[in-house]
C-alpha positions as protocol buffer text, in pm:
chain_id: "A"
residue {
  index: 1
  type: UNK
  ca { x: 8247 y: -5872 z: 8440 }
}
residue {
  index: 2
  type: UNK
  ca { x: 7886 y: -5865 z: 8331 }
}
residue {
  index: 3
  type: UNK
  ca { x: 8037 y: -5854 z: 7945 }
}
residue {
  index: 4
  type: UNK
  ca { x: 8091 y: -6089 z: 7731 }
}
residue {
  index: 5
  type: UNK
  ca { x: 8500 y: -6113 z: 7635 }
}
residue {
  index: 6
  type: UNK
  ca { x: 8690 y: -6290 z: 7395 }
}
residue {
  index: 7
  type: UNK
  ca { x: 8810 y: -6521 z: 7632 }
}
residue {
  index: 8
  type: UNK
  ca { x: 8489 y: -6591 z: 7865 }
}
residue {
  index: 9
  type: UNK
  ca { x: 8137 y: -6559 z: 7857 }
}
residue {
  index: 10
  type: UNK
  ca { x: 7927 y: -6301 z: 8002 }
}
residue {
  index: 11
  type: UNK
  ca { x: 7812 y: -6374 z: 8400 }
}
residue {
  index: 12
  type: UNK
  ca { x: 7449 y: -6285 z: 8518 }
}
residue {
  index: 13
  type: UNK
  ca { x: 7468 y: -5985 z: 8677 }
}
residue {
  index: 14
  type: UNK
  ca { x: 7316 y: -6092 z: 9004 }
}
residue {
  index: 15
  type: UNK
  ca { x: 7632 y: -6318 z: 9019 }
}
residue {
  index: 16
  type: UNK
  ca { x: 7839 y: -6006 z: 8920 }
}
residue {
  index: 17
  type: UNK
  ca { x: 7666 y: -5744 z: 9165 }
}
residue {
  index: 18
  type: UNK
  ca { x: 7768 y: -6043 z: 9454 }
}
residue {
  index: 19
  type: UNK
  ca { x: 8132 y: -6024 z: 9371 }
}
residue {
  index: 20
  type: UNK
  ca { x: 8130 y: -5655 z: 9398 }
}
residue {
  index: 21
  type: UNK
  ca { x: 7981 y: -5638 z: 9683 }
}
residue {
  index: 22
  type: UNK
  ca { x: 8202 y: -5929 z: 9867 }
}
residue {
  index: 23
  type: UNK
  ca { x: 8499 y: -5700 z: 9746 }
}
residue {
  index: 24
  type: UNK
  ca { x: 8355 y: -5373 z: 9884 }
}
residue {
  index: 25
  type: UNK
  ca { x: 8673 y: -5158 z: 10124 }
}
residue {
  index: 26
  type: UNK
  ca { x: 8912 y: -5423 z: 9953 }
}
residue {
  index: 27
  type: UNK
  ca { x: 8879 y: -5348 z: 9559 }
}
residue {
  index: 28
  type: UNK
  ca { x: 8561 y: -5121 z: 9545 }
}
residue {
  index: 29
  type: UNK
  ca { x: 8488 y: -4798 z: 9743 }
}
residue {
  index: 30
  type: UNK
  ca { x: 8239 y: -4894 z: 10019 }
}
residue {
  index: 31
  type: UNK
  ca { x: 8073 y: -4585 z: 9938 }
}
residue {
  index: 32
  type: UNK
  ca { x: 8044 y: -4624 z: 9568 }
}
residue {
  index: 33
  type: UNK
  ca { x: 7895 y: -4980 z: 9643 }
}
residue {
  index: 34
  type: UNK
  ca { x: 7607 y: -4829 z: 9832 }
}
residue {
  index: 35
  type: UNK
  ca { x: 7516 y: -4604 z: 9614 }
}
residue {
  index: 36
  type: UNK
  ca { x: 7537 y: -4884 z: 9332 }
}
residue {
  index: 37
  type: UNK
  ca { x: 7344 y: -5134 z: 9539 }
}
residue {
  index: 38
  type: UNK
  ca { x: 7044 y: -4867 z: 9605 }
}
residue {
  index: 39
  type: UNK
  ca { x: 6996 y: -4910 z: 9256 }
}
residue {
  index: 40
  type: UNK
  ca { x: 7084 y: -5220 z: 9197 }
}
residue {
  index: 41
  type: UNK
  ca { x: 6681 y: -5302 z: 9108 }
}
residue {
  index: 42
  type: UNK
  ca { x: 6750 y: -5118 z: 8760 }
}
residue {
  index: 43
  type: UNK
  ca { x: 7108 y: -5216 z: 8699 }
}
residue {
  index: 44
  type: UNK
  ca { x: 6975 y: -5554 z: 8711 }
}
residue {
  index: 45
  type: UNK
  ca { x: 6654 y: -5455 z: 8444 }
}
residue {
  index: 46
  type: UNK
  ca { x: 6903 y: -5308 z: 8238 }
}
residue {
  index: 47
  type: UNK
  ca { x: 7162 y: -5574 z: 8215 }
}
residue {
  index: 48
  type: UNK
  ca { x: 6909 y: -5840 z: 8188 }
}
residue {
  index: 49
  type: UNK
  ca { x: 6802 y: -5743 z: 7820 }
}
């Protein structure tokens, strides 16, 4: 999602991190989610270079 494809840009991964979490228990393990979003301070750093 936060990639850019081919066929569509890249999307800021604040934008990205949203989606995930709006799908969390539908798409995404809830639990995975948490453990992403207690993190989600250096996902962001990283994917924002």
């Amino acid at each position: 999602m936060a990639s850019k494809r081919p066929y569509k840009p890249e999307r800021p991964i604040v934008e990205v991190l949203e989606e995930i979490k709006s799908l969390s228990g539908i798409f995404y393990n809830p639990d995975v989610i948490n453990a992403l979003f207690e993190i989600k301070e250096e996902v962001i750093e990283k994917y924002s270079k």
